[in-house]
C-alpha positions, 0 to 999 in steps of 0.5 A: 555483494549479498551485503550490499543487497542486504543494505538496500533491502534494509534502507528500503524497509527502514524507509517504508516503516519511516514514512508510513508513521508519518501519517495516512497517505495515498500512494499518488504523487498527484494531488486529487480533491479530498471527497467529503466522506473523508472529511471526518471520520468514516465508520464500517460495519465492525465499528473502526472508525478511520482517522480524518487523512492528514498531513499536507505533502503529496506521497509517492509510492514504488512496489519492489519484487523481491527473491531471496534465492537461500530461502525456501517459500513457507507456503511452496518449500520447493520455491525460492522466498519471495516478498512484494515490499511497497515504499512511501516516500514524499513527493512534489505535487503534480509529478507522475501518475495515480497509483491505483489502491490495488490492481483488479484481481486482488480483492478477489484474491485476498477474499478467498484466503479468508473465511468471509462467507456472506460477504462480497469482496469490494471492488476497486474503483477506477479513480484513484485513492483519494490525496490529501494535501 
């Protein structure tokens, strides 16, 4: 049994490592509109400059919780290991919903962990990442 769990776990990461060289994409499996800022390239406060979106197939997107009960959590030793995998995966246009870029409590969450300071943390917006086609 712990070998087929290990199969699964490794097909899932292999096929999220596969479809994420496949280009940018959003974690929707419906279509939206393209804003125009992301028409071109978009350049931040640190100088990256983002690459245009790409490719003309929707993507879909499934987050797995998963608990290896042998392991010990490097943070809480006293815990069992945990991991919150998400897999992209090509989908046909117009079926299922939005997936949101991130729930409400994770920016502010991922902004106390580092040293950020003179900064506020963004917030997420309630339309979907954008879709590109």
């Amino acid at each position: 049994m712990d070998r087929h769990r290990n199969a699964t776990v490794s097909a899932l990461l292999g096929l999220s490592l596969t479809f994420a060289f496949q280009g940018p994409g959003a974690a929707s499996a419906v279509p939206a509109p393209v804003p125009a800022a992301f028409s071109a390239g978009i350049e931040g406060e640190a100088g990256i400059e983002l690459p245009r979106p790409t490719g003309r197939h929707p993507v879909g997107t499934q987050t797995l919780h998963l608990t290896d009960h042998r392991r010990s959590d490097p943070w809480m030793p006293s815990a069992a290991r945990e991991l919150m995998v998400s897999v992209h995966y090509p989908a046909q246009a117009g079926r299922g919903r939005s997936a949101a870029y991130m729930t409400e409590e994770e920016p502010g969450f991922c902004w106390s962990r580092g040293d950020l300071t003179g900064s506020s943390p963004p917030r997420p917006s309630a339309e979907p990442a954008p879709m590109h086609a």
